[in-house]
OpenMM code with the backbone's topology and positions (N, CA, C; nanometers):
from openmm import Vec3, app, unit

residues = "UNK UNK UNK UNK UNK UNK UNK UNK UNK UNK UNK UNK UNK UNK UNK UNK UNK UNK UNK UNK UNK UNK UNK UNK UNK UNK UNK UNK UNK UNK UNK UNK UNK UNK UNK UNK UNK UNK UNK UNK UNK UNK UNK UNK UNK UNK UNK UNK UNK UNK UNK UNK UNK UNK UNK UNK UNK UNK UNK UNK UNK UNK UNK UNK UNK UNK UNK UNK UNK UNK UNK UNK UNK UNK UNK UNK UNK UNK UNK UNK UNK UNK UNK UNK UNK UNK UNK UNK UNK UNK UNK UNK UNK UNK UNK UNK UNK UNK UNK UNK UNK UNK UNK UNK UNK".split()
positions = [
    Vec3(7.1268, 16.7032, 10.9442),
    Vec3(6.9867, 16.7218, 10.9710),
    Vec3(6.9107, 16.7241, 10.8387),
    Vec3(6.7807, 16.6757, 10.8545),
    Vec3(6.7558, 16.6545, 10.7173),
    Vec3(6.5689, 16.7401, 10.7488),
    Vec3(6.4947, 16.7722, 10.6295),
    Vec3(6.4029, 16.8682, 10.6012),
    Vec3(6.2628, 16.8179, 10.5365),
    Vec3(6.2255, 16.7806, 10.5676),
    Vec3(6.1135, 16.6960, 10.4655),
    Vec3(6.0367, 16.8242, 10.3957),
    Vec3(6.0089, 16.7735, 10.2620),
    Vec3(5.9643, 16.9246, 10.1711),
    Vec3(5.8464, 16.8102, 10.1327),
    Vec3(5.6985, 16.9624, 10.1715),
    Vec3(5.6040, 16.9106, 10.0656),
    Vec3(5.5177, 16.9738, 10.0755),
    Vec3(5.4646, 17.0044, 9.9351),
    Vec3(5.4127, 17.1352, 9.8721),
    Vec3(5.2652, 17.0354, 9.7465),
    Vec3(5.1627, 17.1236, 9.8007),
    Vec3(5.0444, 17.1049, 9.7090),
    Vec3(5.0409, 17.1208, 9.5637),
    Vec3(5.2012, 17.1921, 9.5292),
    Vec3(5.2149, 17.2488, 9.3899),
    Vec3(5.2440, 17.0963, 9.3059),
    Vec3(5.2511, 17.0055, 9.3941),
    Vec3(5.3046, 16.8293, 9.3423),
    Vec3(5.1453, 16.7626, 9.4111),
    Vec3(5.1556, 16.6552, 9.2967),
    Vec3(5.0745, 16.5239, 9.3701),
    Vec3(5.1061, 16.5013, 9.5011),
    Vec3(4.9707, 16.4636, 9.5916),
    Vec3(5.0679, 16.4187, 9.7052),
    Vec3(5.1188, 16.2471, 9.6807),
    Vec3(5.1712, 16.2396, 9.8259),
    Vec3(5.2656, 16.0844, 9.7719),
    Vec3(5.1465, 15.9915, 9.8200),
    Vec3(5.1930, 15.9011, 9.7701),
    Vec3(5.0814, 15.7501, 9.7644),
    Vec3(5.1592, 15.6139, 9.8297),
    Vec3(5.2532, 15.6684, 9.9120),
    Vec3(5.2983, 15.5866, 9.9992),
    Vec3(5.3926, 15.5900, 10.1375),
    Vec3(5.4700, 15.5290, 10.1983),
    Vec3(5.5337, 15.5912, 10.3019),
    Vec3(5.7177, 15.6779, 10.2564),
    Vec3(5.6552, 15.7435, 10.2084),
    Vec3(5.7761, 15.8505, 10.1262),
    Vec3(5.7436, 15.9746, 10.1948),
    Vec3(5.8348, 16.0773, 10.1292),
    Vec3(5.8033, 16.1876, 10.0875),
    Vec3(5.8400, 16.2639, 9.9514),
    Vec3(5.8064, 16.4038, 9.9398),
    Vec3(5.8136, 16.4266, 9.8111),
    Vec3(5.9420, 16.4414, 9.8117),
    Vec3(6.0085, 16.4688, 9.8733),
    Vec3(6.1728, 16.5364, 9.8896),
    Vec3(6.2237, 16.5624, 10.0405),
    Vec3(6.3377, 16.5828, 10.0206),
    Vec3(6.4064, 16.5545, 10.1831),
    Vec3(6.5301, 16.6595, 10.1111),
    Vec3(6.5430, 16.7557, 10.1875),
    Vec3(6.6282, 16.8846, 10.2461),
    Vec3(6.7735, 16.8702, 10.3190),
    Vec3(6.8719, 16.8037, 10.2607),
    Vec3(6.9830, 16.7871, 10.3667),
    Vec3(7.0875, 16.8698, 10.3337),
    Vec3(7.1109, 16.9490, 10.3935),
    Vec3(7.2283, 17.0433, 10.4063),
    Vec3(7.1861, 17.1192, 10.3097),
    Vec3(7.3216, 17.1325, 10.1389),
    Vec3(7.2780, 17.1675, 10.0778),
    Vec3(7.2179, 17.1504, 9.9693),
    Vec3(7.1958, 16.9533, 9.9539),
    Vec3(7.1196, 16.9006, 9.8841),
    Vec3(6.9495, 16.8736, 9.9129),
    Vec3(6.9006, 16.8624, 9.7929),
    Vec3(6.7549, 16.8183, 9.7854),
    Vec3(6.7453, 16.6983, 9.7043),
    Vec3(6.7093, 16.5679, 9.7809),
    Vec3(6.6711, 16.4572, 9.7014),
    Vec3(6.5051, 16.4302, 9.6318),
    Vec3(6.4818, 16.4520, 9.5620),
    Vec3(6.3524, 16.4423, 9.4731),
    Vec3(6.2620, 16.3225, 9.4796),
    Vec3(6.1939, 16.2623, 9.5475),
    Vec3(6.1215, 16.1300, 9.5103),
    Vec3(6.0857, 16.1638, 9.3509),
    Vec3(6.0121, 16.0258, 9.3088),
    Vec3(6.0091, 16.0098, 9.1598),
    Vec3(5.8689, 16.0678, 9.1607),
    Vec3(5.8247, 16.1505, 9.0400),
    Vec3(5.7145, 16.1962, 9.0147),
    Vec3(5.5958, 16.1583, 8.9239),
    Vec3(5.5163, 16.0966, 8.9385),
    Vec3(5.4139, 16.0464, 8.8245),
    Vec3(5.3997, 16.2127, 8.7485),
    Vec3(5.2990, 16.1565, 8.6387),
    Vec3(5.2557, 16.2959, 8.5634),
    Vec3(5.1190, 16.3321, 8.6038),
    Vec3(5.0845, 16.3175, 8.7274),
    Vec3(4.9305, 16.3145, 8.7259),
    Vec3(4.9563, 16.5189, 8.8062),
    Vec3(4.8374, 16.5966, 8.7368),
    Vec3(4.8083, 16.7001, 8.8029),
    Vec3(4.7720, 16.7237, 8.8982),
    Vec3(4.8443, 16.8113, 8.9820),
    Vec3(4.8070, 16.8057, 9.1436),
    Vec3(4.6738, 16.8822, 9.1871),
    Vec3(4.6287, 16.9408, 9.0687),
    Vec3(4.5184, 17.0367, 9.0852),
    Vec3(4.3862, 16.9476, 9.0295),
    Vec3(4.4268, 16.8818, 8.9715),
    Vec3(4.2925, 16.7898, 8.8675),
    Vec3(4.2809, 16.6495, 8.9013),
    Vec3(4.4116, 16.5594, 8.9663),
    Vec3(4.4737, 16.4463, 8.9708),
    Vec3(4.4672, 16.3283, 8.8427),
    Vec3(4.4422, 16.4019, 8.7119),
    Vec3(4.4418, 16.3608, 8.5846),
    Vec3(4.5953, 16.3374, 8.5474),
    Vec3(4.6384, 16.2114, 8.4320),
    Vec3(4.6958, 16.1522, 8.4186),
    Vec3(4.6888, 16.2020, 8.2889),
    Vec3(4.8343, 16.2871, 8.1688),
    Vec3(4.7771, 16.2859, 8.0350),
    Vec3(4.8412, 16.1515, 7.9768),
    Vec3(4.7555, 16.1306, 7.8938),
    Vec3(4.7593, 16.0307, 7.8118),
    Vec3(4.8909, 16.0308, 7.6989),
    Vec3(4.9126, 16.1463, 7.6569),
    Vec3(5.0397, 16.1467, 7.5674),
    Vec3(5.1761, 16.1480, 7.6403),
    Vec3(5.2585, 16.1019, 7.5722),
    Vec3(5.4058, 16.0730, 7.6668),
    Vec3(5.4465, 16.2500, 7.6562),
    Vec3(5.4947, 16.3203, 7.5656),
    Vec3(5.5319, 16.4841, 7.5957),
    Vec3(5.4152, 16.5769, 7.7181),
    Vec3(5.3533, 16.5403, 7.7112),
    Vec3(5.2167, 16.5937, 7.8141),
    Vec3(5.2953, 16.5249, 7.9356),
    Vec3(5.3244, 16.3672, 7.9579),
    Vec3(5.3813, 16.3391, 8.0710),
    Vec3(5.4778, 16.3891, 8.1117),
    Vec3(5.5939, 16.3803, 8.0178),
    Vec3(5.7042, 16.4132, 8.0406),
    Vec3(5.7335, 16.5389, 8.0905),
    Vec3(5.6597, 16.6053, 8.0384),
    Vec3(5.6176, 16.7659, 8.1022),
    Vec3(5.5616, 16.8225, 8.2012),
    Vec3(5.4422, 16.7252, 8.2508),
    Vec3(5.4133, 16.7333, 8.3971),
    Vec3(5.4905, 16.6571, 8.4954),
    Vec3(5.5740, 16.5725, 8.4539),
    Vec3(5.6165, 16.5355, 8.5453),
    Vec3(5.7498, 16.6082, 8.6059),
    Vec3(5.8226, 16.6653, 8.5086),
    Vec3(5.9358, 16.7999, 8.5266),
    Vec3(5.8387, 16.8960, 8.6229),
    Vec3(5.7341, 16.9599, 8.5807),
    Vec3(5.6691, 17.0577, 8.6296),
    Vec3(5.6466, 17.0161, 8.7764),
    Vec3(5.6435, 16.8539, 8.7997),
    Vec3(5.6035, 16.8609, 8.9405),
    Vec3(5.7319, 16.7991, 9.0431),
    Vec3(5.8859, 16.7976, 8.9808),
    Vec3(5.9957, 16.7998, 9.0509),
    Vec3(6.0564, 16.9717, 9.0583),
    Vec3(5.9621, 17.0219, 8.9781),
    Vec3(6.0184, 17.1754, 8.9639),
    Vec3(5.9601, 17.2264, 9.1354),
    Vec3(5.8001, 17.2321, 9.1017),
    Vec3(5.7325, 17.1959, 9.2422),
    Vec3(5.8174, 17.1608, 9.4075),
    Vec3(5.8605, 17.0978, 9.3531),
    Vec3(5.9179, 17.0232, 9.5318),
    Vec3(6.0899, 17.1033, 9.5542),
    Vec3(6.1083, 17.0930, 9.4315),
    Vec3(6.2499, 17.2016, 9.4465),
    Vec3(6.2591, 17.3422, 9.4791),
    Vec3(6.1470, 17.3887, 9.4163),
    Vec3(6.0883, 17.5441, 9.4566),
    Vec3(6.0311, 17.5654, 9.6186),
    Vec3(5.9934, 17.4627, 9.6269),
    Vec3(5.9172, 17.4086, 9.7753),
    Vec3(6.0527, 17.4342, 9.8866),
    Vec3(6.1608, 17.3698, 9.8053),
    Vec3(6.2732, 17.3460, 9.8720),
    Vec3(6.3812, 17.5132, 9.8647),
    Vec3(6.3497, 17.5785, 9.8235),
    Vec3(6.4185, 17.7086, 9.7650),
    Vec3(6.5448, 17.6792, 9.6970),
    Vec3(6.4861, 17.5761, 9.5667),
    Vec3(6.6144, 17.5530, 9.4790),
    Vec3(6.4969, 17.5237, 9.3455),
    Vec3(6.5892, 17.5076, 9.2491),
    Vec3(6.5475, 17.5369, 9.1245),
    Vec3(6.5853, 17.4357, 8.9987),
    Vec3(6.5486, 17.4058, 8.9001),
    Vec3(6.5960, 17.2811, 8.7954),
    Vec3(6.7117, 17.3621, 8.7444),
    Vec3(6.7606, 17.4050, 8.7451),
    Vec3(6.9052, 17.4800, 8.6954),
    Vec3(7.0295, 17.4063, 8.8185),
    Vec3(6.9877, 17.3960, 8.9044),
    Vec3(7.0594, 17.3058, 9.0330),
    Vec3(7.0456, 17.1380, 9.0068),
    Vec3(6.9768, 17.1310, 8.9182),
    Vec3(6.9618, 16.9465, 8.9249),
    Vec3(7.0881, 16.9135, 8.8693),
    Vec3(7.1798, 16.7868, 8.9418),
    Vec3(7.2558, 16.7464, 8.8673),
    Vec3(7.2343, 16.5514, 8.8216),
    Vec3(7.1549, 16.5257, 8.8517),
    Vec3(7.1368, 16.4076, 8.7890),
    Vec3(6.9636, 16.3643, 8.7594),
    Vec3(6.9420, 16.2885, 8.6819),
    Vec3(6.7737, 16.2903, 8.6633),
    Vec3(6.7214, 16.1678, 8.6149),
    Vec3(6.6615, 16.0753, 8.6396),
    Vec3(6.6223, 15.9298, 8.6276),
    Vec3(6.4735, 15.9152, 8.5051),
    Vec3(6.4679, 15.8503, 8.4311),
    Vec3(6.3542, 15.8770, 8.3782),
    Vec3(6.3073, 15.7068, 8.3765),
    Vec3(6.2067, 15.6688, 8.3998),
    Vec3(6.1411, 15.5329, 8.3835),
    Vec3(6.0477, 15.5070, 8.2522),
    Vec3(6.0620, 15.4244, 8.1832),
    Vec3(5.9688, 15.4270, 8.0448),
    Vec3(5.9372, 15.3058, 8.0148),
    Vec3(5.8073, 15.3130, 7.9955),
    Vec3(5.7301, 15.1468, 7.9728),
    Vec3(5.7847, 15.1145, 7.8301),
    Vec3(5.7986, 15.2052, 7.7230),
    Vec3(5.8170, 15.1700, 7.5792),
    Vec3(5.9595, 15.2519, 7.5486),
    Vec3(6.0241, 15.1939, 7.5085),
    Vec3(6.1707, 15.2534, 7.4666),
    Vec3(6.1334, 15.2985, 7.3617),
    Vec3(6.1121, 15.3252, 7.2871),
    Vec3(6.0154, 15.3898, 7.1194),
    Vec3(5.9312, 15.5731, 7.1863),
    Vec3(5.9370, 15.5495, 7.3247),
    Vec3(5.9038, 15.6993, 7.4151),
    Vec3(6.0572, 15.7808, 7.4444),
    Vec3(6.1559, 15.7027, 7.4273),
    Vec3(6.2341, 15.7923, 7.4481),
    Vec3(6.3184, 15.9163, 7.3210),
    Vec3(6.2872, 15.9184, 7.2281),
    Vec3(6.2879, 16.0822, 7.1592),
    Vec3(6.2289, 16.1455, 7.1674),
    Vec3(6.0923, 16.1198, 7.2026),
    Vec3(5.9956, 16.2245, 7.2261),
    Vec3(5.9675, 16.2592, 7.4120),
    Vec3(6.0725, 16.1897, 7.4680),
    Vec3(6.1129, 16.2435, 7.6087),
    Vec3(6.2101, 16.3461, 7.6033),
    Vec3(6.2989, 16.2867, 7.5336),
    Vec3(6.4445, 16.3443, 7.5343),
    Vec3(6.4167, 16.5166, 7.4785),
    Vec3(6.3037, 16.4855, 7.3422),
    Vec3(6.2555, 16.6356, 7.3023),
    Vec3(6.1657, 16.7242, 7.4382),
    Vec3(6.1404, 16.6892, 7.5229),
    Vec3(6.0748, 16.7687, 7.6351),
    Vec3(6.1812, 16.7756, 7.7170),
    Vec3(6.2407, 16.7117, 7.7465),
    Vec3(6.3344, 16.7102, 7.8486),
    Vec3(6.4323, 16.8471, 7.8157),
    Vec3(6.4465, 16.8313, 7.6612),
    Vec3(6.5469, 16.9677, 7.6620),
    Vec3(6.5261, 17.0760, 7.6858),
    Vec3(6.3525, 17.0630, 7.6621),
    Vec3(6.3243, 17.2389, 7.6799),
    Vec3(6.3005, 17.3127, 7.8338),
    Vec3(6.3560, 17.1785, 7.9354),
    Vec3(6.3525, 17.2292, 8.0793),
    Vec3(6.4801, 17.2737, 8.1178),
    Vec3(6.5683, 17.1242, 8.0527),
    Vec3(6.7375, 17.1508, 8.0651),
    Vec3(6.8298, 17.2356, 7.9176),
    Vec3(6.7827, 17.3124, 7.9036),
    Vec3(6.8102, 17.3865, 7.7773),
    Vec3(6.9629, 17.4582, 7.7777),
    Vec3(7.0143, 17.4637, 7.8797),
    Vec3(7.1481, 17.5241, 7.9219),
    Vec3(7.1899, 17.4649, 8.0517),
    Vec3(7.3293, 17.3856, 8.0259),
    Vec3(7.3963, 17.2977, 8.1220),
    Vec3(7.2712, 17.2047, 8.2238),
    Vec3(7.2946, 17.1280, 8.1085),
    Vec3(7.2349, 16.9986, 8.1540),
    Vec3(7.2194, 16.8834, 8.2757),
    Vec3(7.1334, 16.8083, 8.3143),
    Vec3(7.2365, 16.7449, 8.4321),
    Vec3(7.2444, 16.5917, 8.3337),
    Vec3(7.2980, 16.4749, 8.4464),
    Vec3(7.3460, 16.3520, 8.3600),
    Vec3(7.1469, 16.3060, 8.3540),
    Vec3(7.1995, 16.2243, 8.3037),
    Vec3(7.0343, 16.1670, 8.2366),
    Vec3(7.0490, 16.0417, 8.2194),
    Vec3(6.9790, 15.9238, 8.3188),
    Vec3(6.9509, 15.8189, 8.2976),
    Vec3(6.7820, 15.7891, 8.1996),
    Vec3(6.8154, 15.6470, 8.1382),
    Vec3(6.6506, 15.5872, 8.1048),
    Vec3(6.6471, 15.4509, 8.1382),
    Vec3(6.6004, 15.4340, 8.2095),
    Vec3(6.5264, 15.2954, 8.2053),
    Vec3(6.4329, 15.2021, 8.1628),
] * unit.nanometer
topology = app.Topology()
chain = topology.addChain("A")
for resn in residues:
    res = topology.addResidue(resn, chain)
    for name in ("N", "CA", "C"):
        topology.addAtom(name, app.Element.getBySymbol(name[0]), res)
């Protein structure tokens, strides 16, 4: 049986998705832009993104009564490969102790 999760603390979705889906004892995450769910502003700097956009899978997991300490895998999409150290530097300060795997694209 599966749970559809969705919480105002995230953008809402902009297509026929949802933010996350609840099955058993997993939570699958749709992908998150960085836009604020309170402002629907987009920041312009990649660490500002990279940071709202954690903040708003944190959102749908909390939604879900689970937490980024439970993530075990995490996808990141990047227009400029020259963005990824200064992802990788935000990224740590969410996954700061036992990490999950980490794709970039």
């Amino acid at each position: 049986m599966k749970e559809i999760i969705q919480t105002d603390a995230a953008p809402a979705v902009m297509g026929p998705y949802v933010q996350g889906i609840k099955a058993g004892n997993y939570v699958f995450v749709s992908s998150q832009l960085p836009l604020d769910p309170s402002t629907g502003l987009f920041p312009e700097d990649i660490k500002a993104q990279t940071a709202r956009s954690i903040k708003n899978v944190q959102a749908v997991l909390r939604s879900a009564g689970a937490d980024l300490n439970k993530v075990v895998k995490g996808t990141v999409f990047l227009t400029d490969i020259n963005d990824f150290a200064a992802v990788n530097e935000v990224y740590a300060t969410f996954f700061d102790k036992n990490p999950p795997s980490h794709s970039a694209v």
